[in-house]
C-alpha positions as CSV (number, residue, x, y, z in Angstrom):
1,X,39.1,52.0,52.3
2,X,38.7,48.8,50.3
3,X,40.4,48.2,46.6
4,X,37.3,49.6,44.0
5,X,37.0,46.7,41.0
6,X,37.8,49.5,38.6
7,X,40.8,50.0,40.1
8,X,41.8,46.4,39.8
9,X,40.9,46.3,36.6
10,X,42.7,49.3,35.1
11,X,46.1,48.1,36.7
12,X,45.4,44.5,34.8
13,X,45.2,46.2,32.1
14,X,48.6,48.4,32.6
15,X,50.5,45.3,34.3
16,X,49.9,42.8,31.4
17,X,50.3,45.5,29.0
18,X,53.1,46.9,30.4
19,X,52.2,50.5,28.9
20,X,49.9,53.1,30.1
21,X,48.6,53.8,26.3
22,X,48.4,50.2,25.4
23,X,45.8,50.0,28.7
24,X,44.3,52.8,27.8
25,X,43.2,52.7,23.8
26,X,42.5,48.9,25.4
27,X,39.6,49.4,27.7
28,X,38.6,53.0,26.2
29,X,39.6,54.8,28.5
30,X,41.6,57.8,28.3
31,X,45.5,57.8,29.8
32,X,44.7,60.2,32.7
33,X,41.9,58.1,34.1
34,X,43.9,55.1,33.6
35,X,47.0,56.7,35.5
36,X,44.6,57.9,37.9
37,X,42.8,54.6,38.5
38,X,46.2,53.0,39.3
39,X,47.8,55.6,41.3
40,X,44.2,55.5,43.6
41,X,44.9,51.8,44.0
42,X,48.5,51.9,44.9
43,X,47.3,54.7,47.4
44,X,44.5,52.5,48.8
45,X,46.8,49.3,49.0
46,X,49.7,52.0,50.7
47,X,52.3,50.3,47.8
48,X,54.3,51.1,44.8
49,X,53.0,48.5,42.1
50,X,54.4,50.0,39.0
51,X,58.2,51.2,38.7
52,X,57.9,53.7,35.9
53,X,59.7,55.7,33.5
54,X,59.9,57.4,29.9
55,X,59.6,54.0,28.1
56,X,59.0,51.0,30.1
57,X,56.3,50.2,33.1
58,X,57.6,47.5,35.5
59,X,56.0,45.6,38.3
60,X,57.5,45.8,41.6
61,X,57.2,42.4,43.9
62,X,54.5,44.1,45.6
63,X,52.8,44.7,41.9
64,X,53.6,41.2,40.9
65,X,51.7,39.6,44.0
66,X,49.0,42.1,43.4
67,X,48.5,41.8,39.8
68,X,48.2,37.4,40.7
69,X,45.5,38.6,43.3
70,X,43.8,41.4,41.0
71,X,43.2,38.5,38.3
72,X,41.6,36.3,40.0
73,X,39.5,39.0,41.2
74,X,38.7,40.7,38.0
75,X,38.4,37.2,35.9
76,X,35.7,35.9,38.7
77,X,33.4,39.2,38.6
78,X,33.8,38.2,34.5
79,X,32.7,34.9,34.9
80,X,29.7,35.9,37.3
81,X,28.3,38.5,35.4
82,X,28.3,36.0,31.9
83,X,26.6,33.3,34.2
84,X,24.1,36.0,35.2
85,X,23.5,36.9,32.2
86,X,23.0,33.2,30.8
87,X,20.6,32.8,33.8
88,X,18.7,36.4,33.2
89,X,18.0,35.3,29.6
90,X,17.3,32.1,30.3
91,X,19.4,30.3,29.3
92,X,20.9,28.9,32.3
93,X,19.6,27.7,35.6
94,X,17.3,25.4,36.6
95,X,13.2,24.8,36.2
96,X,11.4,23.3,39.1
97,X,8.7,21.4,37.8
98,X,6.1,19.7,40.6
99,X,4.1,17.2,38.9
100,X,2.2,13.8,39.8
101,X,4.3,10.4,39.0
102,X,2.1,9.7,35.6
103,X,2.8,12.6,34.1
104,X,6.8,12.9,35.1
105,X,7.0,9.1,33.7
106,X,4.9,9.4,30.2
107,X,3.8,13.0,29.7
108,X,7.2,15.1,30.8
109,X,10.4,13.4,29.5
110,X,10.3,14.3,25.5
111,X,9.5,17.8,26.8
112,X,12.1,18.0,28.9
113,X,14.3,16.4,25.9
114,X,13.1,18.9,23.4
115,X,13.4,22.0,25.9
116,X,16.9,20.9,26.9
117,X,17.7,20.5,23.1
118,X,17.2,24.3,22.8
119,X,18.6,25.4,26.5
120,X,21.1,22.8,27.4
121,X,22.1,25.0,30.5
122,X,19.3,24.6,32.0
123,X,18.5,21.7,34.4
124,X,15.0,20.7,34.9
125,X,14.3,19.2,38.2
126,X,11.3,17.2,38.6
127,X,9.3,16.8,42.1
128,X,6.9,14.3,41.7
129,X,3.8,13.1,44.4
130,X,0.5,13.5,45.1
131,X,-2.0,16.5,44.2
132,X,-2.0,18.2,47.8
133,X,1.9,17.9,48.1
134,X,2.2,19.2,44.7
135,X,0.3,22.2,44.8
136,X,2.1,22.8,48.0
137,X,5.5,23.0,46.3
138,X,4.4,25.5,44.0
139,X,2.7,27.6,46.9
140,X,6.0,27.4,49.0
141,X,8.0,28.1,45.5
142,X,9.7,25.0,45.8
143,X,8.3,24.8,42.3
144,X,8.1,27.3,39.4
145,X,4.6,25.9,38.2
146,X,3.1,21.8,38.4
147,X,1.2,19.6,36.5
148,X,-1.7,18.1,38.1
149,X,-5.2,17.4,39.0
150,X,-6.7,20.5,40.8
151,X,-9.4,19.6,43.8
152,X,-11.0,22.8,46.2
153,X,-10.2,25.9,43.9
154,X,-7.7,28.7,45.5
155,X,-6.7,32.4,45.0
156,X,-3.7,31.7,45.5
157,X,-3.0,30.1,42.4
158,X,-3.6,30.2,38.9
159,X,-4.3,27.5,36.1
160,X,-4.0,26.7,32.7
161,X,-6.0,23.6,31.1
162,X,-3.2,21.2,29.2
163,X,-3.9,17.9,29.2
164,X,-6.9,15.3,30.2
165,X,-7.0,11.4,30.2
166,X,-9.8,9.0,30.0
167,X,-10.2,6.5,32.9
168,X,-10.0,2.7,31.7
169,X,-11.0,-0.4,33.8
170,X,-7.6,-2.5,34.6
171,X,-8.3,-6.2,34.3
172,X,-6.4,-9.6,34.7
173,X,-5.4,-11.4,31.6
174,X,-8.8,-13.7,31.0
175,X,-11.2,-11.5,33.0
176,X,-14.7,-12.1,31.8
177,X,-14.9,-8.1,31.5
178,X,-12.3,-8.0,28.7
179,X,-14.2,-9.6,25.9
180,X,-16.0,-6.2,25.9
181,X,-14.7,-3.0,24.2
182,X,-16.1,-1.0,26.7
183,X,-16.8,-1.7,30.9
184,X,-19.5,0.0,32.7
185,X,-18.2,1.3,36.6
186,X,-21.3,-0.7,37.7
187,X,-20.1,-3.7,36.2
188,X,-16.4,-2.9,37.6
189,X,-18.4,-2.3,41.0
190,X,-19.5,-6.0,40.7
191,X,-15.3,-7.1,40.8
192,X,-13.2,-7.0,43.8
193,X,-11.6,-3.9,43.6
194,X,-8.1,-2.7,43.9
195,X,-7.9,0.9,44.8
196,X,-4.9,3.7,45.2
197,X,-4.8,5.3,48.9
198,X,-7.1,7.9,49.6
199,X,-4.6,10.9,49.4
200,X,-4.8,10.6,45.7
201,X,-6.3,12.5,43.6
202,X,-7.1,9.1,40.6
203,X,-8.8,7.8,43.9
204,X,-11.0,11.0,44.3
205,X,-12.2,10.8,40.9
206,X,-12.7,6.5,41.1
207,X,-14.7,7.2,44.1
208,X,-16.3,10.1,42.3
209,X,-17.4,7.8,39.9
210,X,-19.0,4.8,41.5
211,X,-21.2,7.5,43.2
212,X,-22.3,8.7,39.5
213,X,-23.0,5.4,38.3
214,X,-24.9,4.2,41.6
215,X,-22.6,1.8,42.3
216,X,-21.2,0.4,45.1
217,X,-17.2,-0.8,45.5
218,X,-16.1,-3.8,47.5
219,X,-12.4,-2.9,48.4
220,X,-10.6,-6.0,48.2
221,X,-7.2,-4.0,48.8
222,X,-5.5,-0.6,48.6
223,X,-2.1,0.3,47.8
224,X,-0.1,3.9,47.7
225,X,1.7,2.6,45.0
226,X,0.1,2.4,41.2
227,X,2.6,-0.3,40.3
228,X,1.5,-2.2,43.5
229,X,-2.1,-1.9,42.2
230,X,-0.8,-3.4,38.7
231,X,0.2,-6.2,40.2
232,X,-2.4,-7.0,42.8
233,X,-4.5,-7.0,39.4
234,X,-2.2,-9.0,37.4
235,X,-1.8,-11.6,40.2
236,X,-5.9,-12.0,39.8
237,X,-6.9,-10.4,43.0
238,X,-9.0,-8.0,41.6
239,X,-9.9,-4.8,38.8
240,X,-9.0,-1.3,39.1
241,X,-9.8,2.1,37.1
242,X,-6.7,4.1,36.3
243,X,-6.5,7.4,34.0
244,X,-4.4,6.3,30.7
245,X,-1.8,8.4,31.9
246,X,-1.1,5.7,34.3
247,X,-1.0,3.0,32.8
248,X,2.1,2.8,31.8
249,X,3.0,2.8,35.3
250,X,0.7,-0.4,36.1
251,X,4.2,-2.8,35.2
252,X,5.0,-5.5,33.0
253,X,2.4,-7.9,35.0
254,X,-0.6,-9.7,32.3
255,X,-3.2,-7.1,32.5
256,X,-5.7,-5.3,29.7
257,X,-7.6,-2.1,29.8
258,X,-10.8,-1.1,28.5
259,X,-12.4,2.3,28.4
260,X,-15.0,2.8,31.1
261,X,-18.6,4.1,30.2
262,X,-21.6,4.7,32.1
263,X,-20.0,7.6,32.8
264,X,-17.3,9.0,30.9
265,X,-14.5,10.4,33.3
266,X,-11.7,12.2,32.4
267,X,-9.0,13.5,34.5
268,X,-8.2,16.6,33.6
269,X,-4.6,18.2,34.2
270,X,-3.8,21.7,34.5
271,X,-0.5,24.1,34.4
272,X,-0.6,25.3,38.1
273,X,1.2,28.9,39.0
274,X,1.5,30.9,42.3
275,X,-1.0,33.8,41.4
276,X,0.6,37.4,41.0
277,X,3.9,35.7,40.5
278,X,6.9,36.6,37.6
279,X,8.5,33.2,37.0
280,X,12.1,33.3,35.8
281,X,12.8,33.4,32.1
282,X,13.8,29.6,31.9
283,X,10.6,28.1,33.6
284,X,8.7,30.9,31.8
285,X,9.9,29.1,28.4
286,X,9.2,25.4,29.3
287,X,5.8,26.8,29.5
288,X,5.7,28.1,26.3
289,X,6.9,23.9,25.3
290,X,4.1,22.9,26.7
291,X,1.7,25.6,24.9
292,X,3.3,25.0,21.9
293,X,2.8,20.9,22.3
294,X,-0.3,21.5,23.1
295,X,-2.2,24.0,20.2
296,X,0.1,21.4,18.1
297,X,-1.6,18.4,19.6
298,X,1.5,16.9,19.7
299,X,1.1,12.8,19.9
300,X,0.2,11.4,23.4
301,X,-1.1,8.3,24.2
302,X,-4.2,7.0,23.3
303,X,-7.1,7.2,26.0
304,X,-5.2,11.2,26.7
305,X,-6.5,14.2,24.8
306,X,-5.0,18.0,25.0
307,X,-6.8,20.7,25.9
308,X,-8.7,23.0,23.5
């Protein structure tokens, strides 16, 4: 028979307060259930802990070793139960967020400094890559929810509309394209063009879009890497198309960026959940950030829009 953690805690109680009544008005408890708790444990431990009489309650060296023992026991289930408690309201924890690399760069981090403002227990991890291996994090529940483009739709999950970005054309510093306020895709056709790999989701919609316009591309390079792209462009090898999201992620390098016409695109990004799934209470309040954000149309940069 094992120690009960009532038992441990009612001889605390009588050990450091060296009287039964003490202990007892203490933890609310009346003195028979005290005396009883105590006298179970010293029965279940097959020791005298406590050398009593009229007056005084004294520890034996028995009682002494186990009283060292009993508080570490009894201060850990403490500790456990507050930092359950912080983590069942909330307010500790962590929020797994799966996202593409624009929006953890430029859309996510004053989010995450306003949400950690209010819950500063809570650590927000941030996975970021492509649509496919996003989607799969959240699927797997890696992730509480993502950001990101959605392709093929799925019952497995569930989305929310948030955010959507206009696609630009991405030009070199003196490109004849960049005296105009606005580039046609069959004019950006016309260009050598340098194009993200074909796992990406900004390259599905690109590709997407030549069709729409009737254009066709001549791929003068490709690169996994957006910030690779920026400076294949900026080195004059070619033009691109990037959602504004992205751009900041194009580098330092001399390039300009004009809103493409002839079509429209936007990119649209949605709040992606694991259907028929609770999410804890800390992720569940990031999303209600990024609600609030957006029926406040909080700023975001120009060429990106919130949802209505």
């Amino acid at each position: 028979m094992e120690a009960s953690l009532r038992q441990l805690a009612a001889y605390v109680a009588v050990a450091k307060a060296a009287s039964f009544t003490a202990a007892a008005a203490q933890l609310h408890v009346s003195q028979s259930t005290l005396s009883r708790a105590v006298a179970d444990l010293e029965r279940v431990l097959g020791v005298r802990l406590l050398a009593r009489d009229t007056r005084n309650v004294q520890l034996t060296a028995a009682g002494q070793e186990t009283l060292r023992v009993a508080e570490q026991i009894v201060g850990a289930h403490r500790s456990g139960m507050k930092e359950l408690q912080r983590y069942l309201f909330g307010e500790s924890g962590m929020v797994a967020v799966a996202t593409l690399p624009s929006v953890a760069a430029v859309l996510l981090p004053r989010m995450i400094s306003a949400f950690r403002g209010q819950r500063p227990l809570v650590t927000v991890r941030i996975m970021d890559g492509l649509e496919r291996a996003v989607l799969g994090k959240v699927l797997s529940g890696d992730a509480d929810f993502a950001i990101t483009t959605v392709g093929a739709p799925s019952d497995r999950l569930e989305h929310r509309p948030l955010i959507r970005d206009r696609f630009h054309a991405v030009l070199p510093e003196g490109h004849s394209l960049a005296d105009r306020d606005e580039v046609a895709w069959e004019d950006l056709a016309a260009e050598p063009f340098l194009a993200v790999g074909p796992q990406s989701s900004v390259r599905r919609l690109t590709d997407a879009a030549f069709a729409q316009a009737g254009a066709e591309v001549t791929l003068a390079a490709e690169a996994s890497n957006v910030a690779t792209v920026g400076g294949l462009v900026a080195a004059g090898l070619g033009v691109s198309a990037m959602p504004a999201l992205v751009l900041p992620l194009l580098g330092p390098g001399h390039i300009l960026h004009r809103p493409l016409v002839g079509p429209v695109v936007e990119r649209r990004l949605d709040v992606v959940v694991r259907a028929r799934r609770t999410l804890p209470v800390a992720a569940a309040a990031f999303l209600d950030l990024l609600e609030e954000s957006r029926t406040r149309a909080l700023d975001v940069p120009v060429g990106a829009s919130w949802v209505d």
